[in-house]
N, C-alpha and C positions, 0 to 999 in steps of 0.2 A: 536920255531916253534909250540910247544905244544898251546900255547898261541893264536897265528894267527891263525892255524886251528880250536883250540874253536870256534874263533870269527869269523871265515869264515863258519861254521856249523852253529852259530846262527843266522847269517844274512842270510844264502842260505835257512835255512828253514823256518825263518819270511817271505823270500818274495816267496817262495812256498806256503805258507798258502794263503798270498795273493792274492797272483793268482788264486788261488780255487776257493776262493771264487768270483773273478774278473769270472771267467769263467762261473761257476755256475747259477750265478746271471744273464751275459751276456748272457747266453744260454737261462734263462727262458726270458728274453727281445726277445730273436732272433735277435739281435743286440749287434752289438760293439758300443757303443756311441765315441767320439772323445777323453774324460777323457780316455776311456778305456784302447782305443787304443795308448796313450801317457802314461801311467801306465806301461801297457807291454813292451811298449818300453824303458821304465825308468827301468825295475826288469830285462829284460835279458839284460841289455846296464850294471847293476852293477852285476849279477850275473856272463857274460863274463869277466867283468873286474878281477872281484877278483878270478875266477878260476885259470885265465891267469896266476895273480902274483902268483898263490899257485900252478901253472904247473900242474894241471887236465886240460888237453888238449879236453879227450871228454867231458867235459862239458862247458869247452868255445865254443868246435865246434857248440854242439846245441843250446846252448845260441845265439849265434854269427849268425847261420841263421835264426833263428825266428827274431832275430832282424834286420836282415834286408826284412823278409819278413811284418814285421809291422811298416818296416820305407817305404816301399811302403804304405802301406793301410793307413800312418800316412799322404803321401803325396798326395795321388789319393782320398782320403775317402773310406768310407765305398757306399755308394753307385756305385762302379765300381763293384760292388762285385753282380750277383743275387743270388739268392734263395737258390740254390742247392752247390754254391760257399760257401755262408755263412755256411752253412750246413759242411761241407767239411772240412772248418775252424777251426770250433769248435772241432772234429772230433780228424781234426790235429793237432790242439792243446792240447787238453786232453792225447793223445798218448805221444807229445814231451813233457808235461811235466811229465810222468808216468817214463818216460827216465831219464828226471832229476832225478827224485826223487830216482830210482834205481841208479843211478852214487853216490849220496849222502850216501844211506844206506850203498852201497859199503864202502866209505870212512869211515862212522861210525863205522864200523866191521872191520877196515882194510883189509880190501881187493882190491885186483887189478881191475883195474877201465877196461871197457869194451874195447876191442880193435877195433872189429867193429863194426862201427855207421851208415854203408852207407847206407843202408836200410832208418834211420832215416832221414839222409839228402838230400837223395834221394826225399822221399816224401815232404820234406819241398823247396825242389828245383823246381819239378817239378808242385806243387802247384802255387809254384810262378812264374812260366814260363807261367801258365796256365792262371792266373787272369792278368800279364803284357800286354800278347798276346790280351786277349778279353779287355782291358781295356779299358779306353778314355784317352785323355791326359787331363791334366788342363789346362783351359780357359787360365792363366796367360802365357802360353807359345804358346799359338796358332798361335801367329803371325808370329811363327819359322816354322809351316807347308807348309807357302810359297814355302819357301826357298829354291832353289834345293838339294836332297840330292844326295852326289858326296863320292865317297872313299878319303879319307885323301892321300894327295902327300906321296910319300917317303919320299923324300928329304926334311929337313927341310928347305933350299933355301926356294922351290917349296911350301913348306906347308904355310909359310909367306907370299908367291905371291899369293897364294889362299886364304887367310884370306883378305888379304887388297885389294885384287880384289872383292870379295863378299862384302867390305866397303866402298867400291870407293860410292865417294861424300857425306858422312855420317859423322857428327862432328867428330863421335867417331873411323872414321877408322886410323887417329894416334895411332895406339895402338904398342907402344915401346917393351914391354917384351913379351916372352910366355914359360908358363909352362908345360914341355910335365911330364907326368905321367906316369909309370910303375908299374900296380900294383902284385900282386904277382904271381905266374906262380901256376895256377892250383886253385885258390880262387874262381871262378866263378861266373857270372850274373857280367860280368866287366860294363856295360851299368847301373846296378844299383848302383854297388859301385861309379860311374864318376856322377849318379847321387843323390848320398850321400854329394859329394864333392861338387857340383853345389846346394845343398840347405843349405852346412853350410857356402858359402861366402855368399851367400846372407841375411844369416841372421843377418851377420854383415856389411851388405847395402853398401855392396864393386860393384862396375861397372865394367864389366867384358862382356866377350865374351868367347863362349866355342865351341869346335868343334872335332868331329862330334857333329852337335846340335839336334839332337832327340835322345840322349840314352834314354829318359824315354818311351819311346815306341816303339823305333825300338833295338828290342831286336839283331839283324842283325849287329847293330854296338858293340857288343862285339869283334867279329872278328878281326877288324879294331883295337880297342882298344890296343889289345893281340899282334898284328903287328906291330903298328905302335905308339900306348900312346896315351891319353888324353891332350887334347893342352887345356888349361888357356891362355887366352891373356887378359891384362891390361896395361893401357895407361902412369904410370910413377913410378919412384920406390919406393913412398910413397905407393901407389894401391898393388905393387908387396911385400912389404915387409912383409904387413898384411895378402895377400894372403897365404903368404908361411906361416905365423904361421898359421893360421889354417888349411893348408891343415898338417902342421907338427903334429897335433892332431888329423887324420883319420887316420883309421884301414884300414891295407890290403893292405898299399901303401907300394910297395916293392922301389923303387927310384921315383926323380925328379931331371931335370933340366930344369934351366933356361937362354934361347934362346933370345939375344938381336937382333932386329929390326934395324937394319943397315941403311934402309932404312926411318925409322920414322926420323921425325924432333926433336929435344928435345923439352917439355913439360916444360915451367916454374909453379914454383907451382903456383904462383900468378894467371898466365892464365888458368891453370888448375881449382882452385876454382872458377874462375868465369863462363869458359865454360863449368865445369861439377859440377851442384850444386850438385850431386850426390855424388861424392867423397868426397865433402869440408865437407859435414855433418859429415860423422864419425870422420873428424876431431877435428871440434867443439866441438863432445862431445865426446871426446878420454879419458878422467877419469871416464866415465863408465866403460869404456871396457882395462881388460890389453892387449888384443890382438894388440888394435890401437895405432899410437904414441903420442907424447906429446901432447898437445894444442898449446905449444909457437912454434909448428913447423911449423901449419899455422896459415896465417896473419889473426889477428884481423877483426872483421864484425860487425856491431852494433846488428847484430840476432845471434851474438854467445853465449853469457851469456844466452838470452831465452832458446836455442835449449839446452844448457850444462846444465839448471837447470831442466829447465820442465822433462827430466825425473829421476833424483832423487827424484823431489816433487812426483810425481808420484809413483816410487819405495817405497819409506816411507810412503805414505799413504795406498795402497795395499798390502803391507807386510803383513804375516800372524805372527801370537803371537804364538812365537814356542815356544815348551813344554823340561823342564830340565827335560832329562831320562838320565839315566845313565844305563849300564847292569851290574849285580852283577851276580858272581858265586856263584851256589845252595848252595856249599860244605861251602862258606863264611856264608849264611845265615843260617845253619846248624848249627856253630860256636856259631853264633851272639843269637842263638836259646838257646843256651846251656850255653853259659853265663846268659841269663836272667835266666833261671832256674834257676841256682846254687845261681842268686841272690836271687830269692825267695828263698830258701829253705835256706839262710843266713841269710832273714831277718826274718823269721819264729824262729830260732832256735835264733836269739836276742833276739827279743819280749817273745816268751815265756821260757827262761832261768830260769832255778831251782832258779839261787843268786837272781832274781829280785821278786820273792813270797813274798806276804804280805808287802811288798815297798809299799808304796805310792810317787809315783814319776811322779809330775802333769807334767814337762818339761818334761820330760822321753815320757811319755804318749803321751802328743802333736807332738812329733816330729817323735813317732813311728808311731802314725797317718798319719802323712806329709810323711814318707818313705812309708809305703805301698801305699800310691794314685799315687806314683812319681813311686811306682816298679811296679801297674797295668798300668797304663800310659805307662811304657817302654816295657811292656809283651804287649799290645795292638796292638805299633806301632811294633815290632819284629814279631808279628804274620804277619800283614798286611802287610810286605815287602811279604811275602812268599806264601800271595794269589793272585791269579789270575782268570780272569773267565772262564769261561768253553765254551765261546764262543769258542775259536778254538777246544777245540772236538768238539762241538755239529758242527761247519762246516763242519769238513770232513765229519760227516753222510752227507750232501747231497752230497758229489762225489759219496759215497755207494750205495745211491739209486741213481744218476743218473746212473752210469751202469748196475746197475740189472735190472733195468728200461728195458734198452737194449734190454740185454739180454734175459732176463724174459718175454719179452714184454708186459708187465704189465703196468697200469697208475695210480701212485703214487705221490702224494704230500709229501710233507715233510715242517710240522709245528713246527719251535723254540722258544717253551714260555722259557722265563725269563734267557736266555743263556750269562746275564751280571753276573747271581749269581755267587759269588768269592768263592772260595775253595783251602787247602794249596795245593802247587805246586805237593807235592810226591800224592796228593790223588787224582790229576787228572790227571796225570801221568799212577798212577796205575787204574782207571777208561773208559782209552778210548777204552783197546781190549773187555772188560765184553761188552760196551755200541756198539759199532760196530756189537760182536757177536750177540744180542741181537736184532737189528735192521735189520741184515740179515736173521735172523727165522723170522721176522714179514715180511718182501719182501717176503721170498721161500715161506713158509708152511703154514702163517697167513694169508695173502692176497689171495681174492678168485684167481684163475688160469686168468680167461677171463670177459671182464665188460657182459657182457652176462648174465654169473652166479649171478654178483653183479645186475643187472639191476632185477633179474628173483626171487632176494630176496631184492626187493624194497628199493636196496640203490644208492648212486649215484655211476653212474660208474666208478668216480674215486675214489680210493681210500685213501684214508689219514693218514697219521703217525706221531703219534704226540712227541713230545722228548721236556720235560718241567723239569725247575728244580727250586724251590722251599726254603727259607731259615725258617726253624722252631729250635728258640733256638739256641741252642749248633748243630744242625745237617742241611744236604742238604737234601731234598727228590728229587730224579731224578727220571722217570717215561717215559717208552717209552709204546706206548699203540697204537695199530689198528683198525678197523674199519673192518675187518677179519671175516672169517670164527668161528674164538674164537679154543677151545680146547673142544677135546671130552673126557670126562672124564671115560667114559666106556670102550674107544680105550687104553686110558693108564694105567689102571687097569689091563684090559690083557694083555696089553706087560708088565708091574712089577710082572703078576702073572708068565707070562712064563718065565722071566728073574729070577726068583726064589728069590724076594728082598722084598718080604711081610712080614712083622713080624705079623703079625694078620690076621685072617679071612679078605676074601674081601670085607664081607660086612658090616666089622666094619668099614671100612674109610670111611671118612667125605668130598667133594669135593674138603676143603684146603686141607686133608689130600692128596687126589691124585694129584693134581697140584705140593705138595712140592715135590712129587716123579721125577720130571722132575729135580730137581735140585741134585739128585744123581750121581753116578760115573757111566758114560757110558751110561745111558740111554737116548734113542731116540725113536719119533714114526717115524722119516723117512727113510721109510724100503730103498727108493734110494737112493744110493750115487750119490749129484750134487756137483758141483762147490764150490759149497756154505755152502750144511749140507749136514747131514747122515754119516761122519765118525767117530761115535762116540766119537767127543772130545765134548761133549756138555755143557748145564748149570752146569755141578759140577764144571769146569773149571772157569766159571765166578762167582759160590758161593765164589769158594775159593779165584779169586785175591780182590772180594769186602769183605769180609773177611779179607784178607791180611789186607787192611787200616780199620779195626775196623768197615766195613758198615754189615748193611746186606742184603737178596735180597727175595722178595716174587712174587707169581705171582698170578695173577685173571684172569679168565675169564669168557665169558657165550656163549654156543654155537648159533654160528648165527651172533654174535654181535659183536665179538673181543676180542683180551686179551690187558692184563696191566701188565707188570714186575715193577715192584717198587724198588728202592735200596733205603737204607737210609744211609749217611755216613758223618762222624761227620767230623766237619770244620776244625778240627786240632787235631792231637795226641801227640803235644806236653806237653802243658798243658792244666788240666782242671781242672773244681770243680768239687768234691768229697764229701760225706760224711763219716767220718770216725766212725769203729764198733770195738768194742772189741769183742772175742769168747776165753773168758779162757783168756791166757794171749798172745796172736795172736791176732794180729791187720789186720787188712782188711779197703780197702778202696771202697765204690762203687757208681761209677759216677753217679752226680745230675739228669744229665739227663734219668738216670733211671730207678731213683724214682718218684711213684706217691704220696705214702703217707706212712706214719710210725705211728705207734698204738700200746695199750696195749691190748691183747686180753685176754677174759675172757676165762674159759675150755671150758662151754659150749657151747661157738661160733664155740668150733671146734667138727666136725665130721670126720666120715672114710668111704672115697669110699668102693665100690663092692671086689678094690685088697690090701684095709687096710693099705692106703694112708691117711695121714691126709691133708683135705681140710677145708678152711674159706668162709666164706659166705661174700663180698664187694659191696658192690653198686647191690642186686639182684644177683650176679651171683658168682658162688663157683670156689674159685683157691688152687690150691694145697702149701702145705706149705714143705720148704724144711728147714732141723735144717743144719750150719753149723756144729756145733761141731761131727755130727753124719759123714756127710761126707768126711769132714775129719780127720775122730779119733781125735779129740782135747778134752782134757780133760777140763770137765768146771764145777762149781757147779750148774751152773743153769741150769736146763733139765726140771723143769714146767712152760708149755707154759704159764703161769701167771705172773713169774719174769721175764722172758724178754721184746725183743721189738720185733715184725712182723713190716719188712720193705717192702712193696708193690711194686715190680719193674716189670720193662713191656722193651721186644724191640721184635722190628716188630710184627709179630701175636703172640709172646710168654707173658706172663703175670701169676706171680706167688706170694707167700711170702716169706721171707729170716726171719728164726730166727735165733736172736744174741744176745746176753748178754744183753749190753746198746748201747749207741749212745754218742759219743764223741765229736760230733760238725764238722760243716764242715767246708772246708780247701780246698786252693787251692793245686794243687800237681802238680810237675812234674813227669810224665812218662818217667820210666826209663825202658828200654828192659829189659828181663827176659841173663842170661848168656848162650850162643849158646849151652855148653854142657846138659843142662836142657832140650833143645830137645827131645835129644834120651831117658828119659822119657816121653813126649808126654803131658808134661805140661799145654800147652794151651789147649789141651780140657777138661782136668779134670776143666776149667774155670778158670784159672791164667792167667790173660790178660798181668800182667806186674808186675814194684813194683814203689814207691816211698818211700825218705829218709822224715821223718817227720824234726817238728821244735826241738824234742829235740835226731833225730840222731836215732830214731829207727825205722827198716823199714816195710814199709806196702804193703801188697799185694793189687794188685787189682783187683777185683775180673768182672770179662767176662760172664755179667749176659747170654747175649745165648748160651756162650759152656760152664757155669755152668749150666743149666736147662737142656743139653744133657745129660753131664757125669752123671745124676741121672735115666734117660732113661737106662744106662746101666747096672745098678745093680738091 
């Protein structure tokens, strides 16, 4: 059960994503195109199905009436529908699926699933009673408006006497069997359910008669229905056999029987295909279909072989080229993650092996060659099962702004640059609350209040939100940015001065310097508590989960203009390149990507700030140099800046130099977690990002160039 539930959770929230976006997209249309509306009918027709089997009950029920209120709009279109109906739609729909998705979360969390829905199906019923009532019928049935409409007999006798009297002189009023219908006591819109049934015989081009013959508009014959059944009448027991499997495939049908015509004459097949070409065809081509019966059941035609082929030629040639997906669990690729590692770091620790020193070993060599291309090769395609793109966050942001939109009554756009960029599975995972938080400070507090304001500061009055993500290197840059009011950097100076969080004069900070201050613990400028912000769980929350996956986060802005949050977070923390440093007899590793350059610096290159800091002068501009050995008491003979190396490393606005003994060469490494009890020393921010096992078994720290460049803030 464990198992089917995974896989009834992966499928219920693939086709909720879907739908989002189906929604979304259909909303900015102001239309449901005919794709759409056969999509939705396709997502709650299997998300009913597979709750059914998994006996969540309320979320079959909501499934189960959305889909019958877009197996009307499937059958009437979208134009029955005006203006304020579509409006209403959308509405309803966003809601019942908000329901879904709450029945789900439940399930996730284990908890007990909602008891009552009637509310929910309330609205989705009385929608639908609403658009059947004002609707039109379809032209294909018009010719049934004639017809008088009469209450169905009691009596089945009487019910036969009134079918074949309303056929009297009509090829087809031989009609031998009929099938009375019972569907479930209490299931309701029985007029749509009868006319569920009346579009799925016909879409297997069965000849048939039904009665009452207006359920698709006379909402009035539900009644009748609930009283007295839904009559199928068909003319011989080839017609009835097919009939009954596929009414034996409709939902909601509590009984059926079938009522023999006493009075009809029997029906030979032979004169049947001739007087009803109608029937004889699905027989023809009965090896399409398993519902129909043989081919050798009826008689041979020289247009039978056409009618039998034409559409398999047809089906083969419009076939779509379907794609081999498979779904793997995370925890599998997690494994398959961890094996390649321990391969590298086996075949490292071959290759450089103490016994193979001053060997000249030319086969040796070559083949060692051919293993690492074949062990990147393997590490490539391991990483790349585990990436995915960030399309599906970047699509919920628009359900986000469309309800704040709302809400807010604000006019918002929302722009998706490069939202196919791939990223491993755990880092967009842990990236969708920071980017949502983010994206609702730019709707609240970013975007001017009213297009008034934005008109009265010469922008457009709508406003725009841009959420773009980027591949440089080893790292993603993801970037949500406004068209906003921006930040007032003087407003948040004084609320960190009152908030008592200044480490220095205020008029020593610098504009980054006051912006990073939004990203501390607790602080906000929104003195109101909404819906949305002002309870002070703010950006330190979102520093810390982008943080969490090794990213980091900065912010810009300029009053008047807008602001720009930036994360930057690296494409995988499984494995990466490193360059490897000795300090004493400690080894340290620090990742390529965050090195810009490494040099031998001369004394006199180095000077000392105002607080007696040693700083380098690089490309024009002076960065502070920080000695390993001193920060972390490591004992080393080399302490003049002349015998060492200055390693130049930079992430996000931080940019500094690292001295370190020498430089050992770089290496690929696996990242290996730090042990959980190293915690409660507080390891990571002293800047121990993690460790790796070297190739000859000795282990290297690696070193966390942004909370290395903190931990010396604090001494």
């Amino acid at each position: 059960m464990d198992n089917m539930l995974e896989m009834y959770l992966y499928e219920t929230n693939t086709l909720m994503e879907q739908l989002d976006e189906l929604l979304i997209e259909a909303e900015k249309n102001a239309t449901f195109t005919t794709n759409d509306v056969n999509e939705i009918f396709r997502i709650m027709h299997t998300i009913k199905g597979s709750s059914a089997m998994m006996e969540f009950s309320t979320l079959m029920e909501i499934a189960h009436h959305i889909e019958d209120l877009f197996f009307y709009i499937r059958e009437n279109g979208m134009d029955a529908l005006d203006e304020s109906h579509k409006n209403d739609l959308f509405n309803l729909m966003f809601q019942s699926t908000d329901a879904l998705r709450i029945e789900v979360e439940k399930i996730e969390n284990d908890e007990p699933l909602s008891t009552n829905i009637d509310h929910i199906i309330a609205n989705i019923n009385s929608f639908l009673e609403k658009i059947s009532s004002s609707g039109s019928k379809p032209a294909a049935d018009s010719s049934k408006d004639e017809k008088a409409e009469s209450e169905m007999p009691v009596a089945d006798g009487e019910a036969i006497a009134r079918i074949n009297q309303e056929l009297a002189g009509c090829p087809e009023s031989n009609l031998r069997y009929f099938i009375r219908i019972h569907f479930e006591e209490g299931s309701g819109m029985e007029n749509l359910r009868a006319f569920m049934v009346i579009t799925s015989l016909r879409e297997i081009d069965l000849h048939f008669e039904h009665y009452p013959n207006d359920v698709e508009t006379n909402s009035d014959t539900s009644e009748t229905i609930v009283e007295k059944g839904f009559f199928i009448a068909v003319a011989n027991e080839e017609d009835l056999e097919r009939a009954l499997q596929a009414i034996k495939l409709q939902n909601s049908i509590h009984s059926y029987e079938v009522i023999e015509n006493a009075s009809a004459k029997p029906v030979e097949k032979a004169q049947a295909s001739q007087s009803h070409p109608a029937t004889a065809e699905p027989a023809s081509s009965a090896p399409a279909s398993n519902n129909a019966p043989a081919a050798s059941s009826a008689p041979a035609s020289n247009n039978a072989p056409a009618a039998s082929n034409a559409p398999a030629a047809s089906a083969h040639n419009g076939a779509p080229v379907k794609q081999s997906l498979i779904s793997v669990n995370l925890s599998k690729l997690d494994s398959l993650v961890a094996i390649v590692g321990e391969i590298v770091i086996t075949e490292s620790m071959v290759t450089s092996s103490p016994d193979l020193q001053n060997l000249k070993l030319d086969n040796f060599t070559k083949s060692a060659r051919q293993l690492r291309k074949l062990t990147d090769d393997l590490q490539d395609i391991a990483m790349s099962l585990r990436m995915v793109p960030l399309s599906g966050t970047f699509q919920k942001m628009n359900r986000i702004v469309r309800d704040m939109k709302k809400k807010l009554n604000k006019d918002v756009r929302l722009t998706l640059v490069g939202e196919n960029t791939e990223v491993d599975k755990t880092v967009v995972d842990s990236i969708g609350d920071p980017i949502m938080h983010i994206v609702r400070n730019s709707m609240d507090h970013g975007v001017e209040a009213t297009a008034e304001e934005r008109i009265a500061a010469g922008k457009n009055p709508q406003a725009e939100i841009i959420l773009s993500a980027a591949h440089t290197g080893s790292e993603v840059i993801i970037s949500i940015s406004d068209d906003g009011q921006g930040m007032n950097p003087e407003k948040i100076l004084a609320k960190a001065e009152r908030n008592g969080i200044l480490t220095k004069p205020a008029s020593d900070y610098s504009k980054k310097e006051i912006l990073s201050l939004l990203l501390l613990p607790g602080f906000s400028t929104n003195e109101e508590v909404t819906e949305f912000s002002g309870r002070g769980v703010g950006m330190d929350v979102v520093k810390k989960n982008v943080e969490a996956v090794g990213g980091t986060i900065s912010i810009t802005s300029e009053t008047g203009k807008g602001s720009c949050t930036t994360l930057k977070i690296p494409l995988t923390m499984a494995i990466t390149d490193g360059m490897e440093v000795s300090v004493g007899k400690s080894l340290f590793t620090i990742p390529i990507a965050n090195i810009r350059q490494s040099f031998k610096p001369q004394k006199e290159e180095v000077i000392l700030d105002a607080n007696g800091n040693e700083i380098i002068k690089c490309l024009d501009a002076f960065y502070p140099i920080i000695r390993i050995h001193e920060l972390y008491n490591i004992e080393t003979e080399v302490t003049n800046i002349e015998d060492g190396i200055l390693i130049w490393v930079e992430t996000a606005d931080i940019s500094y130099c690292l001295f370190v003994d020498e430089l050992l060469g770089e290496q690929q490494v696996v990242v290996k977690p730090l042990s959980p009890f190293l915690g409660n020393f507080n390891i990571k921010s002293s800047g121990i990002g993690g460790c790796t096992i070297l190739g000859d078994g000795n282990i290297s720290l690696i070193l966390d160039i942004s909370n290395l460049y903190a931990a010396t803030r604090q001494y």
